[in-house]
C-alpha positions as CSV (number, residue, x, y, z in Angstrom):
1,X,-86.5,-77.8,-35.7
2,X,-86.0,-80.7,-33.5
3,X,-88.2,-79.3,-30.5
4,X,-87.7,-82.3,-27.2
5,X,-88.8,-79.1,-24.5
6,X,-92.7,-80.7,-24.4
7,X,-95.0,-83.0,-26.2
8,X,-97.1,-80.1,-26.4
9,X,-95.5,-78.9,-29.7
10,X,-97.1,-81.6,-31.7
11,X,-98.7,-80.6,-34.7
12,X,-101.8,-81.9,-36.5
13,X,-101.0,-84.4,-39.2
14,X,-102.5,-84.2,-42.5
15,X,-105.2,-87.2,-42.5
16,X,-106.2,-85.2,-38.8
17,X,-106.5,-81.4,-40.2
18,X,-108.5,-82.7,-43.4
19,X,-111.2,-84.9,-41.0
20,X,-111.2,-81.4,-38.7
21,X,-112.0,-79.5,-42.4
22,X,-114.7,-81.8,-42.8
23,X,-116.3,-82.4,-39.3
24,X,-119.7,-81.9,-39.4
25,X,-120.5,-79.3,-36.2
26,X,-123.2,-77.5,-34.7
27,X,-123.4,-75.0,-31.7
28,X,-122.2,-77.3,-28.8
29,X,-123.7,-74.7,-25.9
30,X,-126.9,-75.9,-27.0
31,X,-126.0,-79.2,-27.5
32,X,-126.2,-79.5,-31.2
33,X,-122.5,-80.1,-32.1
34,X,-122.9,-84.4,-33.2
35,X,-119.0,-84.7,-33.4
36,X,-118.2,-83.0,-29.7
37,X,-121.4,-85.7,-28.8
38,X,-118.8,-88.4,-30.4
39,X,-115.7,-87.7,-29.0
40,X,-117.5,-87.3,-25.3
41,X,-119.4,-90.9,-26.0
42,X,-115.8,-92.0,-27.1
43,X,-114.1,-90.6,-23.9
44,X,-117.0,-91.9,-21.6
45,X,-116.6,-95.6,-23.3
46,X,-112.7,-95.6,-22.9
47,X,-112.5,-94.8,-19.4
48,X,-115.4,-96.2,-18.0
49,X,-116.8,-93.6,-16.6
50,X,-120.9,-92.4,-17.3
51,X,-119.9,-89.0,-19.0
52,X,-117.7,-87.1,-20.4
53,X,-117.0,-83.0,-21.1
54,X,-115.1,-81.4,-24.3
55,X,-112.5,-78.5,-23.1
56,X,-110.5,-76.0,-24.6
57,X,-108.0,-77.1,-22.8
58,X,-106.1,-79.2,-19.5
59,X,-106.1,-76.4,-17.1
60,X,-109.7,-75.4,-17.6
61,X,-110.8,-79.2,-17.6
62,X,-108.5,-79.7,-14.0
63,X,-109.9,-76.2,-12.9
64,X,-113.6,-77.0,-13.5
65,X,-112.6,-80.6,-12.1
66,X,-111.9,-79.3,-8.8
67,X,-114.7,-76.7,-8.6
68,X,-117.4,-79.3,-9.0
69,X,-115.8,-81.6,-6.6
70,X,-114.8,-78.7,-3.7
71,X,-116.6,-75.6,-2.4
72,X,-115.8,-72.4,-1.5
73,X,-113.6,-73.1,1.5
74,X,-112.9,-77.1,1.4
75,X,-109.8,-78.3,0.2
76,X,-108.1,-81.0,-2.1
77,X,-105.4,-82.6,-0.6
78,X,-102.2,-83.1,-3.8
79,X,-98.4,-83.6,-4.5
80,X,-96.4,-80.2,-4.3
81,X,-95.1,-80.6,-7.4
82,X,-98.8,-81.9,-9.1
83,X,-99.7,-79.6,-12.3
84,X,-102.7,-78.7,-10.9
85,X,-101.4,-76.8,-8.2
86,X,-98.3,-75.7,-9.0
87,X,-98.4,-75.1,-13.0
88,X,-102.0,-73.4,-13.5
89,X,-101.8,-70.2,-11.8
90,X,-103.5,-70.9,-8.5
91,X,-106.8,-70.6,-10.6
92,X,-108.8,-73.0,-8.2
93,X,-107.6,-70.9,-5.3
94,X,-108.2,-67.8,-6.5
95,X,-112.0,-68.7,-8.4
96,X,-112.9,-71.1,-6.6
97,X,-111.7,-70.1,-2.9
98,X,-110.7,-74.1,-2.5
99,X,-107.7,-74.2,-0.3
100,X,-105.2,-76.7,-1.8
101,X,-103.1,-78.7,1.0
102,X,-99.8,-80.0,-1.0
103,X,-97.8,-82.5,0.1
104,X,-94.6,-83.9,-1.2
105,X,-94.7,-87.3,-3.7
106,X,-92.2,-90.4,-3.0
107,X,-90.0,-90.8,-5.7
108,X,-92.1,-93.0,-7.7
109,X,-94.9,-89.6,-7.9
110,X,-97.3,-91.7,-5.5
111,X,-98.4,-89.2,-2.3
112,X,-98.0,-91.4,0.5
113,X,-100.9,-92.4,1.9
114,X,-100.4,-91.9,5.8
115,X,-99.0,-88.5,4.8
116,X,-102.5,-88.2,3.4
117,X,-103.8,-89.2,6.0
118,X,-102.0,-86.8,8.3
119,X,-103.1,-83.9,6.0
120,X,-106.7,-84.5,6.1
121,X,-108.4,-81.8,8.6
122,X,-110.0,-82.6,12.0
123,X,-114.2,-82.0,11.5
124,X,-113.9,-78.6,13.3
125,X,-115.0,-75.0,12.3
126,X,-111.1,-74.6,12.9
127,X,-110.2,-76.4,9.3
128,X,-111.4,-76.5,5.9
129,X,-113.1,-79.1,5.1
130,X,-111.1,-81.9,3.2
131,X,-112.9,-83.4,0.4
132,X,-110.9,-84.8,-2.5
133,X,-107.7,-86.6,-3.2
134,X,-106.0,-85.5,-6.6
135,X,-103.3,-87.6,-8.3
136,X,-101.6,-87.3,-11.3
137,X,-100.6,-89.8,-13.9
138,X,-98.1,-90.0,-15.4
139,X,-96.2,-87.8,-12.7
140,X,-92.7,-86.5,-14.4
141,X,-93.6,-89.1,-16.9
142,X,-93.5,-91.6,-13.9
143,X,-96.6,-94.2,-13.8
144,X,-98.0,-94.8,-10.9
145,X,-98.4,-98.2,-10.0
146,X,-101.8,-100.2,-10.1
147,X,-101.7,-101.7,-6.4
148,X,-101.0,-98.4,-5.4
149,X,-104.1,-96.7,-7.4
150,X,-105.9,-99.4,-5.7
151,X,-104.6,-98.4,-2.2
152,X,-105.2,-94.8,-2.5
153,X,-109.2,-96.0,-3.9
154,X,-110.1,-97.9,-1.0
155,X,-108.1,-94.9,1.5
156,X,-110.5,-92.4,-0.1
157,X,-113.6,-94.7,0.5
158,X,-112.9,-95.1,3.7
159,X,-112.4,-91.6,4.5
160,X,-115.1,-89.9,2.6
161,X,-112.8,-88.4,-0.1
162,X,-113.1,-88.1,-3.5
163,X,-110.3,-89.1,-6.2
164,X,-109.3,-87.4,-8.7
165,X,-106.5,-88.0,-11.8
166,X,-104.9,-85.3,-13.3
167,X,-104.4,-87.6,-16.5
168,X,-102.8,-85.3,-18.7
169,X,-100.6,-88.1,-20.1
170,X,-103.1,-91.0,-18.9
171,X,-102.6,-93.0,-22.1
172,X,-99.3,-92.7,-21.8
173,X,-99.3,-94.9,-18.2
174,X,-102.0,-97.0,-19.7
175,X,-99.5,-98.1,-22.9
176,X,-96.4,-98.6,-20.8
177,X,-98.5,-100.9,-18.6
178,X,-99.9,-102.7,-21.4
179,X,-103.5,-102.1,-20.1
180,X,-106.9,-100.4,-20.8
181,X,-107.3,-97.5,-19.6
182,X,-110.2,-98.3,-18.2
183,X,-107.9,-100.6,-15.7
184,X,-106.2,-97.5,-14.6
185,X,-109.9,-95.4,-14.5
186,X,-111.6,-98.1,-11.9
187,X,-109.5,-96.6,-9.1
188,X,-110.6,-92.9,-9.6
189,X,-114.2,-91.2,-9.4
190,X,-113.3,-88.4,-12.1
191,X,-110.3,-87.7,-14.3
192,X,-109.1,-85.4,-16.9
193,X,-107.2,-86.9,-20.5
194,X,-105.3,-84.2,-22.7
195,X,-105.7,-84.9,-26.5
196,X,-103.2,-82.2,-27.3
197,X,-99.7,-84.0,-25.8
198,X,-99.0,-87.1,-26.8
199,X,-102.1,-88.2,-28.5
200,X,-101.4,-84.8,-31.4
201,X,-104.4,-82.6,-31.3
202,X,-103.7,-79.3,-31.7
203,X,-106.0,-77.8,-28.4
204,X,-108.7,-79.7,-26.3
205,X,-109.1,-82.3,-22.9
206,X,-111.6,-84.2,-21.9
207,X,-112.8,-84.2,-18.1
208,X,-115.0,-87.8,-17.0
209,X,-117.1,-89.0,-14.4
210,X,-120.3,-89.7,-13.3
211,X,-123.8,-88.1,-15.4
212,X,-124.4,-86.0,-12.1
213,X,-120.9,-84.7,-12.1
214,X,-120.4,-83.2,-15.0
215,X,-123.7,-82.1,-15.2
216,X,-122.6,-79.8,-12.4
217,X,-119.1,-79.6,-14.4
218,X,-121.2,-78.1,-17.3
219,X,-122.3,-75.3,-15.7
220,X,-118.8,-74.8,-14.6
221,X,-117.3,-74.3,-17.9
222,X,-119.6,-72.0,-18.9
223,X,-119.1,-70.1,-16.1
224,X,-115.3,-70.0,-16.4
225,X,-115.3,-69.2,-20.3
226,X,-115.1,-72.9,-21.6
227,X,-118.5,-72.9,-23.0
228,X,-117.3,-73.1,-27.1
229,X,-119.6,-72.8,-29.9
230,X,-118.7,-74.9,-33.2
231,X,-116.0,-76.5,-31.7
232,X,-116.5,-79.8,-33.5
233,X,-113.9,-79.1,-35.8
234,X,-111.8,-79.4,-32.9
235,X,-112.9,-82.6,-31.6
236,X,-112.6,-84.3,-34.9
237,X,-109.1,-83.8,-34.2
238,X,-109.4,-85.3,-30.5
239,X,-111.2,-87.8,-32.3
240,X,-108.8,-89.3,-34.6
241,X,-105.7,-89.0,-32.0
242,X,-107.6,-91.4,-29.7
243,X,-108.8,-94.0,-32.9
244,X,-105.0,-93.6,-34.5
245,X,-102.4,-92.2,-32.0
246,X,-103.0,-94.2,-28.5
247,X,-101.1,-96.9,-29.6
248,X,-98.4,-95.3,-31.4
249,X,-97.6,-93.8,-28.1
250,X,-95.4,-96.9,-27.5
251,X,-92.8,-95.4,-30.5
252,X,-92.3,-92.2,-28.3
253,X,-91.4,-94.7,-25.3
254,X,-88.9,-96.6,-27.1
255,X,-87.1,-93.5,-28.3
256,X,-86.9,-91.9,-24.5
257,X,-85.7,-95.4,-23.6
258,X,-83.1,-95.4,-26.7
259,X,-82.4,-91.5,-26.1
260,X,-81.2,-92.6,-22.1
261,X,-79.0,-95.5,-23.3
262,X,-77.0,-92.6,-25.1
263,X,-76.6,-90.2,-23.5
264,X,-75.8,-92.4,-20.8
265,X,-73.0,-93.9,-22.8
266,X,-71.7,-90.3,-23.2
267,X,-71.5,-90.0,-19.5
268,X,-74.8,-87.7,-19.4
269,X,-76.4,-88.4,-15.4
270,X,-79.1,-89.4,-16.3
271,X,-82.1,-88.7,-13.2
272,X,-84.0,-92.3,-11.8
273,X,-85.8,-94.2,-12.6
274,X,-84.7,-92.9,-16.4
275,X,-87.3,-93.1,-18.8
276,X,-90.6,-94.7,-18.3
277,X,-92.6,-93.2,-20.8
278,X,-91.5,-90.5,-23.0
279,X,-90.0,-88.5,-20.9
280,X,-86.1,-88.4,-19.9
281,X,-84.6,-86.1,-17.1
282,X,-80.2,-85.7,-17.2
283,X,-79.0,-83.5,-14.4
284,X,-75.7,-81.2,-15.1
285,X,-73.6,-78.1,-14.0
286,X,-75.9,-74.6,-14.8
287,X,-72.9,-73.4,-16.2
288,X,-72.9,-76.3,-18.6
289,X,-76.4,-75.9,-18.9
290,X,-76.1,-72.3,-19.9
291,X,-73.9,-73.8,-23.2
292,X,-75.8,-76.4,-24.0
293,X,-78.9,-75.1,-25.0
294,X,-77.3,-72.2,-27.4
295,X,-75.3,-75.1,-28.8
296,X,-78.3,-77.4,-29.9
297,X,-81.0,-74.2,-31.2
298,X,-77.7,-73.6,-33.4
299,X,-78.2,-77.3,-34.9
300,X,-81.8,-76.9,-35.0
301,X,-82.3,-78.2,-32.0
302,X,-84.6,-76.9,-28.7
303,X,-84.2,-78.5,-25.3
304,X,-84.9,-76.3,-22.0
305,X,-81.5,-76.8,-21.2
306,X,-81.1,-76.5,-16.6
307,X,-79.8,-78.1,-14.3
308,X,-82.4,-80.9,-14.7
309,X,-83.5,-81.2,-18.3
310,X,-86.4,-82.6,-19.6
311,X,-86.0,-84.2,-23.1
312,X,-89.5,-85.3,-24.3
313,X,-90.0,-87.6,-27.0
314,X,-93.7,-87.2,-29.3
315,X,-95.0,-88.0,-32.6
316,X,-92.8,-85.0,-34.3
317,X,-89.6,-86.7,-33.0
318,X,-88.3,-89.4,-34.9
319,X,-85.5,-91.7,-34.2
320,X,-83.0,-90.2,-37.1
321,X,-84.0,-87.2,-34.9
322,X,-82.5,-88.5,-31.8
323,X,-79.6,-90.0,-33.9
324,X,-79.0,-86.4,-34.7
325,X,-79.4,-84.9,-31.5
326,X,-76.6,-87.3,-29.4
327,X,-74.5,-86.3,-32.3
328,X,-75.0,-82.8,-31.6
329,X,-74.4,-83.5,-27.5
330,X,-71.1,-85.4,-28.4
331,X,-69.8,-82.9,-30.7
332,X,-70.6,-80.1,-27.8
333,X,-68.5,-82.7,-25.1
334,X,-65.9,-82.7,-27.1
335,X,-65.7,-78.4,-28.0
336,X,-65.7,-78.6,-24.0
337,X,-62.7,-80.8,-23.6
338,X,-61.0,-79.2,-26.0
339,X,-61.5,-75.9,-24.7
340,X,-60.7,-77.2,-21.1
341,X,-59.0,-80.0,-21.1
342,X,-61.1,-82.2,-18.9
343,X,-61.5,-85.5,-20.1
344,X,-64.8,-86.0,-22.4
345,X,-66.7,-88.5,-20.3
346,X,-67.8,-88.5,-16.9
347,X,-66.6,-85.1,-15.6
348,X,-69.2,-82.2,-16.8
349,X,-72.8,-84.7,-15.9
350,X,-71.2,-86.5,-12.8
C-alpha cells in the first residue's frame, strides 16, 4: 500500500530494527539504560539546549512540556489550530488544570505577535496567570521563518514568557532552510523533536531544555505514565534516524514539491503556499472527495480524501510511488468526465 495520510506510518528499516535488536539497555527509571543516555546527549548536542528527556511519545513529551512550564491555573498562550491544543485530547487542561488561550495563526502558521500581546492577562486575581508562548514548527508543514522566531524570542523576554516549540517536524524546517537546528533552537527556551515522523522510528520524542527543566520534566513523566524501563531498544532506533535519516528528509521535500507540480497540471487546487516540506494540501468538492478516496484504496492507495487533503510524503513513499499515484488521480478525472461529461481539467478542483 501506498499510504500519503501521515508520516507517521513509517516503518523501521532493516539496518534500524537489527541496531534496536542489539542495543545494549538497562532500566532507564533508574538511570541505567547507556543508549537512552546517548540519544538524550545526542538530542541535547543537536539543539543546543543543556538536556534532554526520552518519551514514549509527542503528546506525552508536549504534555509534560507544558506541565513543567505552567501551574495549576496559568495559561499558555497558542495557535487554534497548534497540535498541542487541538489534537491531544485537552490532556494539559484536564491534568494539569493549565488554561490554554488559542489564538488564530496568519497564513504562514506564525501567531501574530500583537495578537499575543492582546491575549496575555492583566496581573489581577481576575485572570490566569500567562506564562508561556507555544509555537509549532513546521505548522501544516509550513516553516516558520527565522526573523520571525527571533521576534517572537525577544516578545517573550520582554514580557516574562516562556517559549516553547512544538517541533514535531523540527528537522523538517531545519532541512528546507538549509540550517542547523540549533539555528532554529536559539529562539526557544524548550522544545519537543518526534523521531517517529519523518526521521522513521517506530515510537519515541525527545523534549529539551535547560538541566533544571527537565529535571522537573522528569518527575513529570513518571507521574503521567512515561517513566519506561528498558526502553533502549527503542532509542537505538531514535538513534540511528537522527545519524542516517535527517538529511534524507530533503528526498521527501522534493517529491511533495514534484507531487504539486502534478497534480497541479491535472487541474487539482492546490492550497498556498503548496508544498514547503513534505506536506501538500489540494482542496475539492466533498462529493468528489467522497469518490476519490474509494478509488485510490482500490489501487493500493490511502489518502484521507476531504475537502482539504493532506498528501504527505516520507521515507516509505518513493517517487515511482507518486508516479503511480497521479496516474491513479488521472485515470479517476477521466471515469468522472466520462460519467458526466464535464470537461477533465479545471472543473471538479476549481
Amino acid at each position: 500500500m501506498i499510504d500519503l495520510r501521515s508520516d507517521t506510518v513509517t516503518l523501521p528499516s532493516g539496518e534500524m530494527r537489527r541496531l534496536m535488536a542489539q542495543a545494549e539497555v538497562g532500566d532507564d527509571v533508574y538511570g541505567d539504560d547507556p543508549t537512552v543516555a546517548a540519544l538524550e546527549a545526542d538530542g541535547a548536542r543537536l539543539s543546543a539546549k543543556q538536556a534532554a528527556l526520552f518519551f514514549p511519545s509527542g503528546t506525552q513529551a508536549n504534555l509534560v512540556g507544558l506541565l513543567t512550564h505552567c501551574q495549576r491555573g496559568e495559561e499558555y498562550i497558542v495557535g487554534q489550530q497548534a497540535h498541542n491544543y487541538r489534537f491531544e485530547a485537552g490532556g494539559a487542561a484536564v491534568l494539569g488544570s493549565i488554561q490554554p488561550q488559542p489564538i488564530e495563526a496568519d497564513a504562514d502558521g506564525t501567531l501574530p505577535l500583537d495578537k499575543v500581546a492582546a491575549a496575555i492577562k492583566p496581573d489581577d486575581f481576575h485572570f490566569a496567570r500567562t506564562r508561556l508562548l507555544s509555537l509549532e514548527n513546521t505548522h501544516n508543514g509550513k516553516v516558520l521563518p527565522q526573523e520571525y522566531l527571533r521576534q517572537a524570542w525577544q516578545f517573550s523576554r520582554e514580557r516574562g514568557l516562556a517559549l516553547h516549540i512544538d517541533g514535531a517536524r523540527i528537522f523538517n524546517a531545519a532541512v528546507a532552510l538549509d540550517i542547523p537546528l540549533s539555528e532554529i533552537t536559539q529562539y526557544c527556551d524548550t522544545l519537543t523533536i518526534c523521531l517517529s515522523k519523518g526521521l522513521g522510528a517506530p515510537v519515541g520524542s525527545l523534549l529539551c531544555g535547560s538541566e533544571e527543566y527537565i529535571r522537573q520534566a522528569k518527575r513529570w513523566r513518571k507521574m503521567v505514565g512515561g517513566g519506561m524501563r528498558q526502553s533502549g531498544i527503542l532509542a537505538a532506533a531514535g538513534r540511528y534516524a537522527l545519524e542516517h535519516n535527517v538529511q534524507r528528509l530533503r528526498e521527501d521535500h522534493d517529491n511533495a514539491a514534484w507531487l504539486e507540480q502534478q497534480l497541479s497540471a491535472l487541474g487539482v487546487e492546490i492550497v498556498a503556499p503548496g508544498a514547503q516540506t513534505n506536506m501538500l494540501f489540494v482542496r475539492q468538492p466533498v462529493e468528489l472527495a467522497a469518490k476519490l478516496g474509494p478509488w485510490m484504496r482500490q489501487n493500493d492507495i490511502i489518502i484521507a480524501s476531504g475537502a482539504v487533503t493532506r498528501l504527505a510524503t516520507h521515507l516509505n513513499v518513493s517517487r515511482g510511488d507518486l508516479e503511480k499515484v497521479v496516474r491513479c488521480w488521472r485515470e479517476f478525472l477521466q471515469h468522472q468526465s466520462e460519467l458526466t461529461g464535464a470537461p477533465l481539467t479545471g472543473v471538479y478542483f476549481q
